[in-house]
N, C-alpha and C positions, 0 to 999 in steps of 0.2 A: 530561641537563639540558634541559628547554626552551625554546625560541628561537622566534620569530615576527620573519618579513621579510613584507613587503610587494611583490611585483612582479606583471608580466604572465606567465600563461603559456598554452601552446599548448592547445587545448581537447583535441584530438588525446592531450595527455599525461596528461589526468584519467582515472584508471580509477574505477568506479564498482562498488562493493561492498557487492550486496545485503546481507551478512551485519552487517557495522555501518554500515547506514543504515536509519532508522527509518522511513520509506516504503515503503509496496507498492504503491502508486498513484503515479503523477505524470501530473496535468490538465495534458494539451495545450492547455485553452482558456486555465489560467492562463499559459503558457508561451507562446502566440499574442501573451496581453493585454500581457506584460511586453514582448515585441519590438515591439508597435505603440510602447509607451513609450518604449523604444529609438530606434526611427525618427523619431519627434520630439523628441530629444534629450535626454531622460530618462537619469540618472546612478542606476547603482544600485552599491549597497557591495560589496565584492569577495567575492566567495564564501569558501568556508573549505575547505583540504586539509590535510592529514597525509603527510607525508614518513613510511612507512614502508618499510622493503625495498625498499629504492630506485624505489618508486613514491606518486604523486600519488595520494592518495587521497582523494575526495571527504567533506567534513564538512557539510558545507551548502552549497544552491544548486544542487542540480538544476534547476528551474526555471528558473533565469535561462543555466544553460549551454544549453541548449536552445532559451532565447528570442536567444540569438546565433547559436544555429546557423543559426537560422531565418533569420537578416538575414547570414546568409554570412560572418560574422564567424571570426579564424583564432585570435584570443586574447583575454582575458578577464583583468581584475586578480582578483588572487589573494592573502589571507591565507595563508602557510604556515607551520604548526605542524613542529618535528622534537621530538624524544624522548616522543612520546606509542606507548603500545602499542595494542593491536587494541581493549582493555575503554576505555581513555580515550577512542579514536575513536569507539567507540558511544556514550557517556555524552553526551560532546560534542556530537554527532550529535544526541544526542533533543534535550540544553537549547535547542542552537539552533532546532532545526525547532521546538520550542514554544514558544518568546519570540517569535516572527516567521513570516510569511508563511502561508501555506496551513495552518488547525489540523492537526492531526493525528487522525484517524478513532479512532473508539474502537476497531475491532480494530485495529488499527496500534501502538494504545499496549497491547494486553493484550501479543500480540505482545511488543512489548519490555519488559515485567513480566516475561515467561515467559525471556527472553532474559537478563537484570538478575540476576535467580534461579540458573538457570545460571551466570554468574560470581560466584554468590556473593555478592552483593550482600544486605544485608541489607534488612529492608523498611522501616527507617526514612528509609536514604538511595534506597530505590526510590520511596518516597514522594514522597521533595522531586524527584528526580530528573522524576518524572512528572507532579507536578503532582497529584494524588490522595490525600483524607486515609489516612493508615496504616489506621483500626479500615473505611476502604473497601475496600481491596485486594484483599481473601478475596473479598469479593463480587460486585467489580468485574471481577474475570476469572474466577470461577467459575461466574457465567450463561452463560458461551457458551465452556463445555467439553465437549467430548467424548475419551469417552477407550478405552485399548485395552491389553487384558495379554495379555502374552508371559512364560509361567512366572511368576517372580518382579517382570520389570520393568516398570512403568505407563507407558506413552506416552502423550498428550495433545496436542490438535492445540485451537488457540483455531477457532471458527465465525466466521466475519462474520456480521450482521445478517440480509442474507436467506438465511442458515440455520440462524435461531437455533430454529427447530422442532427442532432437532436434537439439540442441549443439553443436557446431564445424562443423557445417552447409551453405554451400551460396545457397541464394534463391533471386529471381525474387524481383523485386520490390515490386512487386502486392500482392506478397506473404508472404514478411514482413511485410506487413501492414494488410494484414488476421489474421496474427497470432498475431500481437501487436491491434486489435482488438477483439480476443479471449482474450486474457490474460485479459484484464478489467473485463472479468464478471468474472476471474478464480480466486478463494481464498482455494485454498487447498497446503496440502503439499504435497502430491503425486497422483497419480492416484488412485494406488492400495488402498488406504485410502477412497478414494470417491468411489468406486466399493465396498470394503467389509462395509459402511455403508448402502450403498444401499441395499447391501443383508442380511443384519441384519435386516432391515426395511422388508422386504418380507416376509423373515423367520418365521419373529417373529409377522405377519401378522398385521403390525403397521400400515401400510401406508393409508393415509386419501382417502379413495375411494370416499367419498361424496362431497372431495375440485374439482370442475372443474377445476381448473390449474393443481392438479396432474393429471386428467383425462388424458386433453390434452397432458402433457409431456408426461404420458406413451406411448400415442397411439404415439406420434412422434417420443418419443426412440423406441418404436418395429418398426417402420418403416424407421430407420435409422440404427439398426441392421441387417436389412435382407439382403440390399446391402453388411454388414461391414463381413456376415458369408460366401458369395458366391467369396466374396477378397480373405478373412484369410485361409477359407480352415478348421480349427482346431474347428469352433465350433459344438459342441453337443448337440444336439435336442431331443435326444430319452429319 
């Protein structure tokens, strides 16, 4: 049956679980802006956990746990849920992170389509769940699939945006799991975004020459371009 109390708890006792929380990103900047709020006295609603197996599971509020951490804080009010299972912690997880705070990235929510699916969920209540009309869904996580057979079974990996070149795609095993290994470190919205900052940075002679780790990037992006000019054919040197 469940129960809903309201107390403080230790931040230290919230475990955080990738697998039903609909986030793959979480902005530090937004996480900064909430603690400055904080610091000025700003009250915000208690985040949301799930008592399962006798741990704190986080339903919403990443963000704001993070903007306490920030300000050295030891505990944090807390909403707690008990008799929900792993599919109700996710369900839960999406409606909140989409009613409120930070939207949710369109890969983030094919992502949890793809997940929805998996427990069987059908697509009328994936629909309401996500916020997305029903005759949209096919299409709406179909553009940035790529995909991979093994014998009989299809695997399928959703692309983010800046690799939606990719899309509608079948690739080697070995190979979807390169690219759902890139994807981790990738937080942009398109390529061309991430190129014309970079040359803003340059341009505008901004770039931290005295930070060693830009050093080193540089020297490893010019040595990853020179192979990428003798491929393409199109680049211009003079």
């Amino acid at each position: 049956m469940e129960r809903r109390i309201v107390k403080d708890v230790l931040l230290k006792d919230v475990v955080f679980d990738e697998e039903v929380y609909p986030r793959t990103n979480v902005y530090w900047l937004t996480s900064f802006d909430y603690s400055n709020s904080l610091k000025a006295g700003a009250k915000f609603p208690p985040i949301t956990l799930a008592l399962h197996n006798k741990k704190l599971i986080l339903v919403d509020g990443k963000h704001r746990i993070d903007a306490f951490k920030i300000c050295k804080e030891k505990t944090i009010p807390a909403e707690i849920y008990t008799g929900w299972d792993r599919k109700k912690i996710f369900i839960e997880s999406i409606k909140r992170n989409i009613a409120h705070g930070r939207v949710l990235s369109p890969y983030e929510k094919r992502l949890c389509i793809m997940k929805l699916r998996e427990m069987k969920i059908n697509s009328a209540d994936v629909s309401e769940i996500i916020q997305i009309p029903q005759k949209k869904l096919e299409h709406f996580v179909g553009q940035r699939l790529i995909s991979s057979t093994t014998g009989e079974k299809l695997d399928v990996e959703v692309v983010k945006s800046g690799l939606k070149q990719l899309a509608g795609r079948s690739y080697e095993k070995s190979e979807i799991q390169m690219i759902s290994g890139v994807q981790k470190g990738l937080s942009i919205g398109d390529q061309f975004s991430l190129f014309k900052q970079m040359i803003y940075l340059l341009e505008g002679g901004l770039v931290d020459l005295e930070d060693k780790r830009i050093q080193e990037s540089v020297n490893k992006l010019f040595k990853l371009i020179k192979p990428l000019r003798e491929k393409s054919g199109w680049f211009d040197f003079s």
